[in-house]
C-alpha positions in Angstrom: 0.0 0.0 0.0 1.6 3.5 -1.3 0.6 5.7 1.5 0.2 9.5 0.0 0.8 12.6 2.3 -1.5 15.5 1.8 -1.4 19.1 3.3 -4.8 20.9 3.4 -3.3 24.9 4.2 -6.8 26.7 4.8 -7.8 30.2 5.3 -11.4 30.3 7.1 -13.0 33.0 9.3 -16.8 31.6 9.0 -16.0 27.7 9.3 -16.9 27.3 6.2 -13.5 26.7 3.8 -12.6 24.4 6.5 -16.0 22.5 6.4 -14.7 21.7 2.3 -11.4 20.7 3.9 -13.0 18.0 5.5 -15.1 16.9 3.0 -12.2 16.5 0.4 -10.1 14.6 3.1 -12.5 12.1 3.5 -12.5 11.0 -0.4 -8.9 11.9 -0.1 -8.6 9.2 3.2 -10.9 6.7 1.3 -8.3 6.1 -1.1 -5.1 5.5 1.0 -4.1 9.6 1.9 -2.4 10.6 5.1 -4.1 14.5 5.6 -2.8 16.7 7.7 -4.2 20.1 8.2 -2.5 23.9 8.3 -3.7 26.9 9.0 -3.1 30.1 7.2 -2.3 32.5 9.9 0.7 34.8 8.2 3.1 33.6 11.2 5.2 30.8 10.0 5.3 28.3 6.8 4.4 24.6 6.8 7.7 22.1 5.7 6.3 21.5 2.2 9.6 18.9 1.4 7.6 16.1 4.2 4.0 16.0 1.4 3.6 14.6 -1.4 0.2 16.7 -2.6 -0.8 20.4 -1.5 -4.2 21.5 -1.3 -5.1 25.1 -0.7 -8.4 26.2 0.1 -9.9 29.9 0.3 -12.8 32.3 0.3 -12.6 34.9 -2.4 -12.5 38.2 -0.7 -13.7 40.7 -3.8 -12.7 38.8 -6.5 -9.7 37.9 -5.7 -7.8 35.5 -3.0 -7.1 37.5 0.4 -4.0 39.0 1.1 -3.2 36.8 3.9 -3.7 33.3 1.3 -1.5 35.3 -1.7 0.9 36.0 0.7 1.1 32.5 2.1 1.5 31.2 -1.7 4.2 33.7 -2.4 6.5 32.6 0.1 6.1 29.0 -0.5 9.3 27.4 -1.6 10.0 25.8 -5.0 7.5 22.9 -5.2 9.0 20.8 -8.2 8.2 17.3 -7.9 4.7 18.3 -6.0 1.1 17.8 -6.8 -1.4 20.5 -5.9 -5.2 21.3 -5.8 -6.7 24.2 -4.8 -10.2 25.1 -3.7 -12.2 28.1 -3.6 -15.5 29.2 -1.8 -17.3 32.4 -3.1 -20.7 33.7 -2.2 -21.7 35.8 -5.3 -18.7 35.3 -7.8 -15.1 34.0 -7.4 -13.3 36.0 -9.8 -9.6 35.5 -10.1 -8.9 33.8 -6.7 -8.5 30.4 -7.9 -6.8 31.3 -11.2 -4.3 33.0 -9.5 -3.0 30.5 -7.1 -3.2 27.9 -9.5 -1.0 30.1 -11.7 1.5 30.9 -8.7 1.9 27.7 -7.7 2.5 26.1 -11.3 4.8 28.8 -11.5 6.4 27.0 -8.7 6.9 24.3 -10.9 4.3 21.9 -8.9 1.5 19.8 -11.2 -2.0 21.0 -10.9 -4.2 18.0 -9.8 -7.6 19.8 -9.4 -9.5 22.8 -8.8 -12.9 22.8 -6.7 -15.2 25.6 -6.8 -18.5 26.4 -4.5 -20.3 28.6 -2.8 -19.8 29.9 1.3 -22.1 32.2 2.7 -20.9 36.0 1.6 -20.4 37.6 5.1 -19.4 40.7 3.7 -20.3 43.7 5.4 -21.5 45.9 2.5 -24.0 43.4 1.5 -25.3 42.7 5.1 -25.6 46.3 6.3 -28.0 46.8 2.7 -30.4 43.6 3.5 -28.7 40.5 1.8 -26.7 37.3 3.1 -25.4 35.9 -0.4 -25.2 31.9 -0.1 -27.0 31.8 2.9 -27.4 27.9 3.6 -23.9 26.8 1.4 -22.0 24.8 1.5 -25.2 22.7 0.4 -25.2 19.0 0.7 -25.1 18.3 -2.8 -21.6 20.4 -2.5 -20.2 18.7 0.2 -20.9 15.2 -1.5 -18.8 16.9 -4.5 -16.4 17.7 -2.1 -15.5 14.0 -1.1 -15.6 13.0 -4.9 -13.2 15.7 -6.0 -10.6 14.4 -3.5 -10.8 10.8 -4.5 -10.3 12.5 -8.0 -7.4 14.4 -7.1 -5.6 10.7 -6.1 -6.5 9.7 -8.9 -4.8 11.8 -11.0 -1.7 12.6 -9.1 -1.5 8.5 -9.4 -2.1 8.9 -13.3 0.6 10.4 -16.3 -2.1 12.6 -17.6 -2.4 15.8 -16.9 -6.3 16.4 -16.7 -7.6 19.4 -14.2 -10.2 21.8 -14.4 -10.6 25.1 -16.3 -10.0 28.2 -15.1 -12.8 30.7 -14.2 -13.8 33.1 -16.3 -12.2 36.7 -16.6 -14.6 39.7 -14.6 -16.7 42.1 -16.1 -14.8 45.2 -15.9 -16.8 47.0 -12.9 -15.9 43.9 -10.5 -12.3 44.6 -12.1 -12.4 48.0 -11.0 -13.3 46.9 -7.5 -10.8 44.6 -7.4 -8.2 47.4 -8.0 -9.3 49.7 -6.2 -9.1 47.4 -2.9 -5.4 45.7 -3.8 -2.5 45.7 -1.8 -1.3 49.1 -3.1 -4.8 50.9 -2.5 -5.2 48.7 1.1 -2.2 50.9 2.5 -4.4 54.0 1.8 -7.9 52.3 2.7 -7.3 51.0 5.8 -6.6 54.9 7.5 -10.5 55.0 6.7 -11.3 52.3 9.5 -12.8 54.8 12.4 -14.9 54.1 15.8 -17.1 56.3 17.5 -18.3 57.2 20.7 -19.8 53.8 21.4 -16.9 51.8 21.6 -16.2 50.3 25.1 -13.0 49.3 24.5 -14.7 45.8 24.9 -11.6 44.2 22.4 -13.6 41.9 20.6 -12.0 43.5 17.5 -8.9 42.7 17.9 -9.4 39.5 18.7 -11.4 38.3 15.9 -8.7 40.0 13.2 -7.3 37.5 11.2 -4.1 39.2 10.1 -3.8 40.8 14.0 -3.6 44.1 12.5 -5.5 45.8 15.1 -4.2 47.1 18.7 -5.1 49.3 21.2 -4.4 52.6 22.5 -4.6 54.0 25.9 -7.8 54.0 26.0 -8.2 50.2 24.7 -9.8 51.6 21.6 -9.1 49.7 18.5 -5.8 51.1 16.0 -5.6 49.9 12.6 -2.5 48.8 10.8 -1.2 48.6 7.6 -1.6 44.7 7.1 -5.3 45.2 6.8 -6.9 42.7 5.0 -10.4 44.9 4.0 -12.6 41.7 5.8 -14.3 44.1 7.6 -14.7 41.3 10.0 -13.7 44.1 13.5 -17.2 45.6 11.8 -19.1 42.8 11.2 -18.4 41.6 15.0 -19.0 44.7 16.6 -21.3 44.8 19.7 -22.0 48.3 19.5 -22.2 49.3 15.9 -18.7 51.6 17.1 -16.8 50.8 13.5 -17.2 52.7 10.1 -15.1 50.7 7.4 -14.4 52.3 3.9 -16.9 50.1 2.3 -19.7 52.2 4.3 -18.3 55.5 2.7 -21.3 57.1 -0.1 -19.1 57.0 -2.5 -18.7 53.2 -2.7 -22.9 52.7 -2.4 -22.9 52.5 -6.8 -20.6 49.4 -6.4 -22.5 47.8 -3.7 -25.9 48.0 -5.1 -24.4 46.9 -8.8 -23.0 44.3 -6.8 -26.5 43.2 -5.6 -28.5 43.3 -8.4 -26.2 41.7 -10.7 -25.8 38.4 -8.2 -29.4 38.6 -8.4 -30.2 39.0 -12.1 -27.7 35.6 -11.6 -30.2 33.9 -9.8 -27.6 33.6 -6.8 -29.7 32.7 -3.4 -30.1 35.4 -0.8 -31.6 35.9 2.5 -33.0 39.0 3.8 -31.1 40.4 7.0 -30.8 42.6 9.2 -27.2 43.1 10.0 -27.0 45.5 13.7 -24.5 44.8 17.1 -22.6 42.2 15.9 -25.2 40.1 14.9 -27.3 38.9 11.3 -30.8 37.8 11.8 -32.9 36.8 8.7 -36.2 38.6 8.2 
């Protein structure tokens, strides 16, 4: 029995991308795979040489991987003799967060063995605060089953001479390529001086605790300071008890993206729930 190695390196603030993980280990288990897990924290890199297959998973964070995951697959070492699959979660579209990992790490010289796409529920904060939860229920159950087929497909093929995968995605439509520029890595060193808290803040520090690049601190007064490794989550808003935090995507300016946004996911037919986003919480009406 050829025992295979597999490193699942997963980025996942909602539970969701690591839900997938598991779902692709079990078809990747069923078919003789040791799986270990890693995650994505911008600290420290995983030994890549002790694998045989790395799988990658991620939300797409406005069209595009988020800084912390295209960091992570920047600094990965020369992978030549690897396999790799990569899987991405996306609420309305994924846009180029799949494509460009996939291209990074071929780049890498490592063989592409399969690229899973589905939806996670969108989380975003300029969606909630306007009434919509994109993907509300997925990953649906009909995904997850996909999920543990995909990984006994990835065996497959890293056990095969063929080099079969999936296609890319599709190239945006240039408005969601506009948003995409506008919130890069370039435009994030600019964007994140817009994070601000009010009067309501108690200093409570639930912020900084649920950051996932640990960009935010406190001052004297334990009121939140942003940094410049900002990853424009939003997620310090979106977990705020007391409504205290303004991001940049609740400036006026940005409400013509946000409500093209909305009605082109649904002129797609993409499920939503109503909500009511307010103190930390999302309740469906």
């Amino acid at each position: 029995m050829n025992i295979k190695k597999v490193l699942i390196a997963t980025f996942s603030q909602s539970g969701s991308t690591l839900q997938i993980a598991e779902e692709i280990s079990k078809g990747l288990q069923s078919l003789d795979c040791e799986v270990y897990y890693y995650t994505i924290n911008g600290r420290e890199l995983p030994e890549t040489n002790d694998y045989d297959i790395i799988g990658i998973g991620t939300p797409a964070y406005i069209f595009r991987p988020p800084f912390i995951v295209s960091d992570f697959v920047n600094s990965l070492p020369d992978l030549r003799g690897k396999s790799f699959f990569v899987f991405t979660l996306h609420g309305t579209l994924p846009g180029d967060t799949g494509n460009y990992i996939r291209r990074k790490l071929r780049k890498k010289h490592a063989r592409d063995v399969g690229y899973f796409l589905c939806h996670g529920p969108d989380y975003f904060i300029g969606y909630l605060k306007r009434g919509y939860l994109f993907s509300p229920d997925a990953p649906s159950s009909f995904e997850m089953r996909a999920a543990q087929r995909f990984g006994k497909v990835v065996v497959r093929r890293f056990e095969s001479s063929i080099d079969e995968t999936e296609k890319y995605d599709p190239p945006v439509n240039p408005i969601y390529a506009i948003e995409r520029f506008t919130t890069n890595r370039q435009n994030s060193k600019f964007l994140y001086k817009l994070f601000k808290v009010n009067e309501r803040c108690n200093g409570c520090g639930i912020c900084i605790n649920v950051c996932p690049a640990h960009n935010i601190a406190a001052d004297y007064n334990h009121r939140p300071v942003w940094h410049n490794r900002c990853l424009l989550c939003a997620n310090c808003e979106l977990k705020c008890p007391r409504d205290a935090i303004k991001s940049p995507f609740d400036l006026f300016i940005l409400s013509p993206f946000m409500n093209y946004n909305i009605r082109m996911a649904r002129l797609k037919k993409i499920p939503f729930a109503r909500v009511r986003h307010a103190e930390g919480k999302t309740v469906r009406v």
